[in-house]
C-alpha positions as CSV (number, residue, x, y, z in Angstrom):
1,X,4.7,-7.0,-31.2
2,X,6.7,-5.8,-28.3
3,X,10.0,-4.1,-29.4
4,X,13.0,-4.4,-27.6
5,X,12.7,-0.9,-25.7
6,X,9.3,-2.4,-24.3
7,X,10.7,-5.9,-23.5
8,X,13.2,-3.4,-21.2
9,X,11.0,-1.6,-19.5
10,X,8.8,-4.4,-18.3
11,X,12.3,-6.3,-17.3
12,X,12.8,-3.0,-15.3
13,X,9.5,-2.9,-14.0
14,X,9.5,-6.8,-13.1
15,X,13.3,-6.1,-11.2
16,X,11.7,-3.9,-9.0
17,X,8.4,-4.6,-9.0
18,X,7.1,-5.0,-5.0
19,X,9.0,-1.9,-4.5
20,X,7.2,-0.1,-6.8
21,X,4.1,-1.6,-6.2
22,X,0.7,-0.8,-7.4
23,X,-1.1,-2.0,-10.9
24,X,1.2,-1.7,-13.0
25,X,3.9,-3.4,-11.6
26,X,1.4,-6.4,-11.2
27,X,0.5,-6.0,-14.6
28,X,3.7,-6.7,-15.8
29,X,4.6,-9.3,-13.2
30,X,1.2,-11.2,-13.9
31,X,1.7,-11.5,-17.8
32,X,5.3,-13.0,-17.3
33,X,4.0,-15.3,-14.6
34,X,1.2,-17.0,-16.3
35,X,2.0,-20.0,-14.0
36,X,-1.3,-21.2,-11.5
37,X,-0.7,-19.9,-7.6
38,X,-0.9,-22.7,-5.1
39,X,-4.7,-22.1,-3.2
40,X,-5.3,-22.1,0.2
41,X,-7.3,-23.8,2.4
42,X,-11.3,-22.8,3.9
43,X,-10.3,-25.1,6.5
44,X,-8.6,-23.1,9.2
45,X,-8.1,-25.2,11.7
46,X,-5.4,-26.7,9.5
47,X,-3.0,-23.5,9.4
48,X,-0.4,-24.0,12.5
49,X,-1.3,-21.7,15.4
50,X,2.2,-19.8,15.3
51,X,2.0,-17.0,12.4
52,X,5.6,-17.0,12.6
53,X,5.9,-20.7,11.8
54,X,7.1,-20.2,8.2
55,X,10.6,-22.6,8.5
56,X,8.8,-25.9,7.4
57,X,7.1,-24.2,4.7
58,X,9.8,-22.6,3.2
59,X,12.7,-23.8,0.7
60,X,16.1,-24.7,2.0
61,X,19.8,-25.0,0.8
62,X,22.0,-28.3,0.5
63,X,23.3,-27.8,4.2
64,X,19.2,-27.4,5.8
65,X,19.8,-23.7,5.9
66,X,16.4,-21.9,5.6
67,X,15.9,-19.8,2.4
68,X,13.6,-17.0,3.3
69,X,11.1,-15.7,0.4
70,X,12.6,-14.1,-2.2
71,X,9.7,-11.0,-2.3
72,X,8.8,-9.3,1.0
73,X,6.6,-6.4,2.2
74,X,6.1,-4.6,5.1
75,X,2.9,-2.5,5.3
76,X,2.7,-0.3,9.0
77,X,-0.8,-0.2,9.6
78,X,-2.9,3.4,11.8
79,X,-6.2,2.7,13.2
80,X,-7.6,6.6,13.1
81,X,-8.8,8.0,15.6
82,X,-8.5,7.3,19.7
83,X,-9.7,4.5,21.9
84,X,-9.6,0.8,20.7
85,X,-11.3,-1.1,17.7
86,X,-14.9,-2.2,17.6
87,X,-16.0,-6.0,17.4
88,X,-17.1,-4.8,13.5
89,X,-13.5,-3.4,13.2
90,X,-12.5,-7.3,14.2
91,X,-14.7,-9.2,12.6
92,X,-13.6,-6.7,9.0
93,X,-9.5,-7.3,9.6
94,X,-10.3,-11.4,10.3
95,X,-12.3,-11.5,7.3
96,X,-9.5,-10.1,5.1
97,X,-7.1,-12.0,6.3
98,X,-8.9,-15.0,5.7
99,X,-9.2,-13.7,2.5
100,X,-5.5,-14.8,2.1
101,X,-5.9,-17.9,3.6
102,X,-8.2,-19.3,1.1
103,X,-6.5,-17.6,-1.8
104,X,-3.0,-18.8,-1.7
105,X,-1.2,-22.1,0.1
106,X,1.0,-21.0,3.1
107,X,4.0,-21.7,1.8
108,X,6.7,-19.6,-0.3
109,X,5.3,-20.9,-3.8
110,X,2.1,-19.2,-2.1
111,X,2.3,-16.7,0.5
112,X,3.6,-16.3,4.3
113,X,2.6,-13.8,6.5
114,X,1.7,-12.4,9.8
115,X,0.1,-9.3,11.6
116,X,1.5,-8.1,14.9
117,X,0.4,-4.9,17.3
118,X,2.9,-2.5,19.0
119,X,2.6,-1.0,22.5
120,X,1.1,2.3,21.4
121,X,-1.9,0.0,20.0
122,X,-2.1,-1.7,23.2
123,X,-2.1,1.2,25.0
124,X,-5.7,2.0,23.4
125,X,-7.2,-0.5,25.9
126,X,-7.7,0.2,29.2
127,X,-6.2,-2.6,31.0
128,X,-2.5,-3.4,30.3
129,X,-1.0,-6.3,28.7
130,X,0.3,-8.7,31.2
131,X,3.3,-8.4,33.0
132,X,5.0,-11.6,31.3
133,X,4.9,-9.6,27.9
134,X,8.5,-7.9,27.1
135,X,6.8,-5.3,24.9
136,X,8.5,-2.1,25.6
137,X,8.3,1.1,23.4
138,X,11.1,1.3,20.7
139,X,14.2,3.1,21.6
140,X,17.5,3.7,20.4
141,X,20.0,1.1,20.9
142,X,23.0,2.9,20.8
143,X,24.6,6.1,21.2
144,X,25.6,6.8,18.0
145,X,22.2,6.3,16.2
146,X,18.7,8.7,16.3
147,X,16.1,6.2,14.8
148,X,13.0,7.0,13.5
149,X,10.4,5.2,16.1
150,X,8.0,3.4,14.5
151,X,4.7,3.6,16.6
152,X,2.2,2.5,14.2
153,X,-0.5,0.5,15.3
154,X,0.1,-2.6,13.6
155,X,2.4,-4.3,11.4
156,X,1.6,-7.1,8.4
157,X,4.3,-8.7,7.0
158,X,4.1,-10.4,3.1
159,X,6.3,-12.7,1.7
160,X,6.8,-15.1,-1.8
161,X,9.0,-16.5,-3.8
162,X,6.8,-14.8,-6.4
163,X,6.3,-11.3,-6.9
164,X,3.1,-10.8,-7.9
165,X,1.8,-13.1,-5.4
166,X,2.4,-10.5,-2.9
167,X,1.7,-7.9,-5.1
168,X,-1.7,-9.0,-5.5
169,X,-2.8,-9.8,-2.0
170,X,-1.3,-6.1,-1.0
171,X,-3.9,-4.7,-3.9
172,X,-6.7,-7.0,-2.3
173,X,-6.0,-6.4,1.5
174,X,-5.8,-1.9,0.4
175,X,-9.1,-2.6,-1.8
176,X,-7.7,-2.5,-5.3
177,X,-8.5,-5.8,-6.8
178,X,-11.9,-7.6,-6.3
179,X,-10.3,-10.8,-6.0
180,X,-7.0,-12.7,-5.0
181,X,-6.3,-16.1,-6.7
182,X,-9.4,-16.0,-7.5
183,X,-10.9,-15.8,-4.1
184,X,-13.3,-13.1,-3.9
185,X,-12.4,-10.3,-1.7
186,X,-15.1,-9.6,0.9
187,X,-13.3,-7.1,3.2
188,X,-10.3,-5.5,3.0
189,X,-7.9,-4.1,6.2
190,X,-8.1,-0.6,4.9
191,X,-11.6,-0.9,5.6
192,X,-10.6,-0.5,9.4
193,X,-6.5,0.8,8.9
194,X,-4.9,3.2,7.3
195,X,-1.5,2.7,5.1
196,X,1.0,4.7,7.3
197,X,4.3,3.4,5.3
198,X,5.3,0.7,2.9
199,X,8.5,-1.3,3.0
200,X,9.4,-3.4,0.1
201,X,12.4,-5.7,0.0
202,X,14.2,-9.4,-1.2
203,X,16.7,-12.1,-0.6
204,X,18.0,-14.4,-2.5
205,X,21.6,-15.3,-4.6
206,X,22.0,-12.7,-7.4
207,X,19.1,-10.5,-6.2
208,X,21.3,-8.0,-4.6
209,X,23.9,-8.2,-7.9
210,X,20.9,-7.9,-10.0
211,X,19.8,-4.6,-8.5
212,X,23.1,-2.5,-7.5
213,X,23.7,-0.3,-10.9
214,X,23.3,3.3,-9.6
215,X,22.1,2.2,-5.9
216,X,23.0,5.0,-3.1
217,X,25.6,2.7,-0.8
218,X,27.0,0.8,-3.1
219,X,30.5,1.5,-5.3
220,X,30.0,2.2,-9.1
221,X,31.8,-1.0,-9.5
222,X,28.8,-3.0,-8.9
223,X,31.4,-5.1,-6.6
224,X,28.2,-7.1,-5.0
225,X,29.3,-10.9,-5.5
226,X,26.2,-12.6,-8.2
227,X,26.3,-15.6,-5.6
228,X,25.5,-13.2,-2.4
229,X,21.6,-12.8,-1.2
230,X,22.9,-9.8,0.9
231,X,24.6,-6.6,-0.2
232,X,27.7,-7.5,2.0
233,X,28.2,-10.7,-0.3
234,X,28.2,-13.0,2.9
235,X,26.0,-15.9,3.3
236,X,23.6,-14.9,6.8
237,X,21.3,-17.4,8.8
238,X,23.1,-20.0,9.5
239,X,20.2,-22.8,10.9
240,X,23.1,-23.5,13.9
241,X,23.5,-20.1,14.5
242,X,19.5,-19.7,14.4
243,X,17.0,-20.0,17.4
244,X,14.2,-22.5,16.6
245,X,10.8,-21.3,16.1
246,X,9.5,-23.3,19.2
247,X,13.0,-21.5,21.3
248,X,11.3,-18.3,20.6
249,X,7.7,-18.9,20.8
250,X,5.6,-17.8,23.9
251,X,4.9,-20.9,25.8
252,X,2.5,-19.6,28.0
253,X,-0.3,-16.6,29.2
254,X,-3.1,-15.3,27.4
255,X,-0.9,-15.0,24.1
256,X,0.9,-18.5,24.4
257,X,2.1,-19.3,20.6
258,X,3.0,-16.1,19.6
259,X,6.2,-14.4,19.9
260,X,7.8,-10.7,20.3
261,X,9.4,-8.8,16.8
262,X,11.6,-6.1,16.8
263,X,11.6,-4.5,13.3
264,X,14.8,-2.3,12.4
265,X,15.4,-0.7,8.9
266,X,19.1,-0.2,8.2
267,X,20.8,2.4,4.8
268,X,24.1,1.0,4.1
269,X,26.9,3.0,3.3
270,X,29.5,0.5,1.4
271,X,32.0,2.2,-0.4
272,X,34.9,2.2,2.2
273,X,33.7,-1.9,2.8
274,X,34.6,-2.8,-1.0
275,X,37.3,-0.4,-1.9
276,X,39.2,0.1,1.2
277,X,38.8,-3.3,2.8
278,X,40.6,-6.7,1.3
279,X,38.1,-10.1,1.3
280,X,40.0,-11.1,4.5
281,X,39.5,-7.6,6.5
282,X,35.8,-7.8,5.3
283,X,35.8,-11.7,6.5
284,X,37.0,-10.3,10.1
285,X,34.8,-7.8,10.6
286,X,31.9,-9.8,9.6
287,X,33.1,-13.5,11.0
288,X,36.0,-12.8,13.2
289,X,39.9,-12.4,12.5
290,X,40.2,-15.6,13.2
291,X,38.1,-16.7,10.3
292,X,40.4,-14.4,8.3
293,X,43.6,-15.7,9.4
294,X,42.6,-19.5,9.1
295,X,40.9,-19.0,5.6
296,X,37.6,-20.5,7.2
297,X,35.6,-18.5,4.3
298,X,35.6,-19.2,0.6
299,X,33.5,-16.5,-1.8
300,X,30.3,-15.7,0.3
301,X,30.8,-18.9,3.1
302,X,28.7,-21.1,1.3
303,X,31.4,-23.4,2.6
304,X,30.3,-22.8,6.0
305,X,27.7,-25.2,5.5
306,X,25.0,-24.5,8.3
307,X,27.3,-22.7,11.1
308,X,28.7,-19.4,11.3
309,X,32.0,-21.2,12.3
310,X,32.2,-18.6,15.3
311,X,33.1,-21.0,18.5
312,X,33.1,-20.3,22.0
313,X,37.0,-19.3,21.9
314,X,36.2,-16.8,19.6
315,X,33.7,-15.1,21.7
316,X,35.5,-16.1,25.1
317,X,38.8,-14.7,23.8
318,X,37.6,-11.5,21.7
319,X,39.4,-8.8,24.1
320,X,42.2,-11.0,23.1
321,X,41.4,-10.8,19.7
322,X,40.9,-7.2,19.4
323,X,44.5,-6.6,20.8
324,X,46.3,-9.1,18.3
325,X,44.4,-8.5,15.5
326,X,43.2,-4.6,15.9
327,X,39.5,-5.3,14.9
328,X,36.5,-7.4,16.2
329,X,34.2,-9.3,13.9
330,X,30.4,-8.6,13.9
331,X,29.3,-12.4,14.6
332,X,31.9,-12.5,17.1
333,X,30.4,-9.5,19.2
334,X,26.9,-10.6,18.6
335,X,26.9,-14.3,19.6
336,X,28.3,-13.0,23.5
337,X,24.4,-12.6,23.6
338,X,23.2,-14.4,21.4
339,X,23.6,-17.6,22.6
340,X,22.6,-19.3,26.2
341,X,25.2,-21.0,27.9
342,X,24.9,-24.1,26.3
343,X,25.4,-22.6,22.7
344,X,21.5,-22.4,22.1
345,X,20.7,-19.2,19.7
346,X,18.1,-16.8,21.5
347,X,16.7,-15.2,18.3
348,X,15.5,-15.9,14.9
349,X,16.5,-13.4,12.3
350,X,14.6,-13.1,9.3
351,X,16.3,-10.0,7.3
352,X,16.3,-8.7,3.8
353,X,17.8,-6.3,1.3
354,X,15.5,-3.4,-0.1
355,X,16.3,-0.7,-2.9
356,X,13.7,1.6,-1.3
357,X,14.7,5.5,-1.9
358,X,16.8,4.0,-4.2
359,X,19.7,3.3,-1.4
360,X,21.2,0.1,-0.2
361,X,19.1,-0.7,2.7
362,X,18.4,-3.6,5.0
363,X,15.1,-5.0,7.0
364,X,15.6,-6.4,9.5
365,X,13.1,-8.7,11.4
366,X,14.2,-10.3,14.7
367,X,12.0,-13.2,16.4
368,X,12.5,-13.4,20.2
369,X,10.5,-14.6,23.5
370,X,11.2,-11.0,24.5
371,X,12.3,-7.7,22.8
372,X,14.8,-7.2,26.1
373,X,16.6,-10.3,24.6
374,X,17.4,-8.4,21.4
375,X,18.4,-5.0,23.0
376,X,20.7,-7.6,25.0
377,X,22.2,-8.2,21.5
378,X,22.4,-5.1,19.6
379,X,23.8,-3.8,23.1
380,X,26.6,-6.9,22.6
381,X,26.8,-5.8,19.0
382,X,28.2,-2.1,19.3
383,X,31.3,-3.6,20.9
384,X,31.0,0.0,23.5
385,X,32.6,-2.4,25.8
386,X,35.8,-3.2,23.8
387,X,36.6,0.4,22.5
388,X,38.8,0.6,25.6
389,X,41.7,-1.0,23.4
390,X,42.9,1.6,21.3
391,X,42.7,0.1,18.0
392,X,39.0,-0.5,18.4
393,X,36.8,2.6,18.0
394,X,33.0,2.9,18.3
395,X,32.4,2.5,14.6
396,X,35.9,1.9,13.5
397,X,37.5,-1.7,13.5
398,X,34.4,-2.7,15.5
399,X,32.6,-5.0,13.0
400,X,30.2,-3.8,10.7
401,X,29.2,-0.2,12.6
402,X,31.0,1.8,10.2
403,X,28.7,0.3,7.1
404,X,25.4,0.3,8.4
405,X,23.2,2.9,9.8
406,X,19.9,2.8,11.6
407,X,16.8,4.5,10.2
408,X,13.9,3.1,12.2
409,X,13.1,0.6,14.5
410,X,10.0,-0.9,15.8
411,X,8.5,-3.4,18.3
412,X,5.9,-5.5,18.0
413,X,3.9,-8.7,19.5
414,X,2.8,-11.0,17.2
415,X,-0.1,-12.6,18.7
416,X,-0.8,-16.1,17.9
417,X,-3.2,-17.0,15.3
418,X,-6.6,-17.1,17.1
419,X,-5.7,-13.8,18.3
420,X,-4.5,-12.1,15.1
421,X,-7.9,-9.6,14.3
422,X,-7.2,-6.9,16.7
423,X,-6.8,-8.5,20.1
424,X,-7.4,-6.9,23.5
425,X,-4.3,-7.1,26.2
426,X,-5.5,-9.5,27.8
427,X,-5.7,-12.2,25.4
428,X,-9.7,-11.7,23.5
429,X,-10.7,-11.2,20.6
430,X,-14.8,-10.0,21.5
431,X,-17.2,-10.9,19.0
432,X,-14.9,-13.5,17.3
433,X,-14.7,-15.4,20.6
C-alpha cells in the first residue's frame, strides 16, 4: 500500500518529471501511464520530408490554433574531438533515430522531433555551406543582454503530450534503456555525441499554475492565471499571427525542405509584471494600448480567437501610440517585422515554459527561411528606435523588456529529413547516400 506521503512524492516527481529526467522519473511516470504509446512506422518513406512539419500532427483549439506538445526537451549535442564525422558515425546517429521512428507514431499522442547542426559543426568540413544558407554564428541581439552562445554541434528537439514518452526515448537515444515502445534499441546518439546540456520544458493551460509555488520569477502569490499555458497568463501563437510551415521551409539548394532555427532561453523576472502592473497595463505591453483601452482582451485572450488583434494601424501608428499612451506593446513592436507587406507572418514560433534551476524561464524556438529574418525581429522587438520619446525607455514602458532576460541563444539549420544523420555542407550524407 502506498501512503499518502508516497502518493505525494510521486505527484511531485510526475509534475516535474522531464525536468528531472532520468529513471526514476520514468519510473513514476510509466506506472501512472499504463496506457499503450501509439507505434511508429518501418516504413520511412511515409514520414513527411520536413522534420519541422509537426502542425498537422499536433492538437488544436476551437479557433484552429495549434497546441504545441505539452512535454519538451532540448538535448545540445558535442561531437569530441576535431574534423567532421565518419560515414560509421552517420550510419550510428540514422540508426538511432530510426529507432524512434519505429517506436512511437509522429504525432503528439507519440512523439515529434527533429535534429539540426550549428555553424561551428559545419565549420568541421572543409568546404562551406552554400551561400543561400543564412546560418550565421549566434550573437547578441541587443545592447542590453550578454547571452551565453550556444555553439554545440548539434541540437535534437523532443516533444509529447506525454511525459514519459519523451522520457523514454531520451533514455534510449543516451543508452539507458534497451528498448523504446518496445522497439529494440540498436544504436544510440551518445554512441557518436556527447550530452553537452539538457533543457526541459512545457506548455499547456494550467501547466504554468500548476508549477509556480516557490519558482525564482514569479510572486509568492502564485498570481499565474490556471487557464494560461505561459507564465505571463496570455494566450501566444495565434495561427494568423503564425508563418506557415511551407512560408518558412527552404524551397530550394542542396538542403531544400529544411528550415533555419534560432534557439533562445529566456529567465523571467515577474514580480513588478503582477504586483505593479494592472490586467490593462499588462494587456498594453504585451498587445498594445490600444488593446487595453478598447477591452480587446478578456482573461488570457482566449477571446482573440486565432489573431493577435494587432492591425496595421497599430503598427503603422505606434510612435503615435507611444506619445499618447506612454508605453508600446510587445506584439505591436514585433509585428513591424514580422510580417511582409501583405500581412504574411515571416516566422513560426514554437516556445515553452521551463522550471529548470528552479526559475521561471522560457524556450524559445523560432522557425525561419533565414536566421537574418529573426534578428530583423528581435531588432524590431527592443523598441531602441522609439526610446527617443521620453516616456519610453530601453526596458521601461517598452513592452515586455523589463520581464524577460536572455540567457542563451543559438542557431541552427535543420536539414531536411534525408539529410538529418550528420550531413556534409553541401547537401550529402556519404555512406547513407
Amino acid at each position: 500500500m502506498v501512503d499518502g506521503r508516497g502518493d505525494r512524492t510521486r505527484r511531485d516527481v510526475l509534475k516535474a518529471a522531464v525536468a528531472v529526467g532520468g529513471a526514476a522519473a520514468l519510473s513514476a511516470c510509466l506506472d501512472r501511464t499504463p496506457e499503450p504509446v501509439p507505434a511508429g512506422t518501418d516504413q520511412f518513406s511515409s514520414l513527411p520530408e520536413r522534420q519541422h512539419a509537426w502542425n498537422d500532427r499536433v492538437r488544436t483549439d476551437e479557433h484552429g490554433n495549434t497546441l504545441l506538445p505539452k512535454h519538451q526537451l532540448l538535448l545540445y549535442l558535442t561531437l569530441p574531438g576535431e574534423g567532421p564525422p565518419d560515414e560509421a558515425d552517420r550510419a550510428t546517429v540514422e540508426t538511432a533515430l530510426q529507432t524512434l521512428d519505429r517506436a512511437y507514431e509522429r504525432s503528439s499522442e507519440g512523439l515529434l522531433y527533429s535534429i539540426a547542426y550549428s555553424p561551428r559543426y559545419f565549420d568541421r568540413f572543409e568546404d562551406d555551406l552554400p551561400d543561400s544558407i543564412d546560418l550565421p554564428e549566434p550573437r547578441a541581439l541587443s545592447s542590453f543582454e550578454t547571452p551565453t552562445l550556444d555553439r554545440q554541434d548539434a541540437l535534437l528537439h523532443l516533444a509529447s503530450d506525454r511525459a514519459d514518452v519523451v522520457l523514454a526515448a531520451e533514455e534510449a537515444l543516451t543508452g539507458n534503456e534497451d528498448t523504446a515502445n518496445d522497439v529494440p534499441v540498436e544504436a544510440t546518439l551518445t554512441d557518436v555525441f556527447e550530452v553537452s546540456d539538457r533543457r526541459s520544458g512545457f506548455v499547456g493551460a494550467g501547466m504554468p499554475a500548476d508549477r509556480q509555488d516557490g519558482l525564482a520569477g514569479i510572486p509568492s502569490s502564485n498570481p499565474v492565471p490556471k487557464e494560461s499555458p505561459l507564465f505571463m497568463g496570455f494566450i501566444a501563437g495565434f495561427k494568423r499571427n503564425q508563418a506557415t510551415e511551407d512560408y518558412v521551409t527552404l524551397s530550394q539548394g542542396s538542403f531544400a525542405g529544411g528550415t533555419t532555427k534560432h534557439v533562445s532561453n529566456l529567465r523571467m523576472r515577474l514580480d513588478d509584471w503582477y504586483e505593479e502592473q494592472s490586467f490593462e497595463q499588462r494587456v498594453a505591453e504585451m498587445f498594445s494600448p490600444v488593446h487595453a483601452e478598447r477591452d480587446l482582451v478578456e482573461g488570457v485572450g482566449a477571446n482573440l480567437g486565432d489573431d493577435s488583434g494587432v492591425t496595421a494601424e497599430m503598427i503603422d501608428d505606434i510612435e503615435d501610440h507611444a506619445r499618447q499612451f506612454a508605453r508600446v506593446g510587445h506584439a505591436q513592436k514585433a509585428a513591424r517585422a514580422n510580417r511582409e507587406a501583405d500581412g504574411t507572418p515571416r516566422t513560426l514560433r514554437r516556445h515553452f515554459e521551463s522550471t529548470d534551476s528552479d526559475e521561471a524561464g522560457l524556450h524559445f524556438p523560432s522557425l525561419q527561411r533565414e536566421i537574418s529574418t529573426f534578428e530583423a525581429v528581435r531588432t524590431a522587438m527592443n523598441g531602441t528606435d522609439l526610446t527617443e520619446i521620453p516616456t519610453i525607455r530601453q526596458r521601461v514602458n517598452n513592452g515586455i523588456l523589463e520581464y524577460v532576460f536572455v540567457k542563451r541563444r543559438g542557431n541552427f539549420l535543420v536539414p531536411p529529413r534525408s539529410l538529418r544523420a550528420l550531413p556534409t555542407p553541401s547537401g550529402t550524407t556519404p555512406g547513407l547516400d
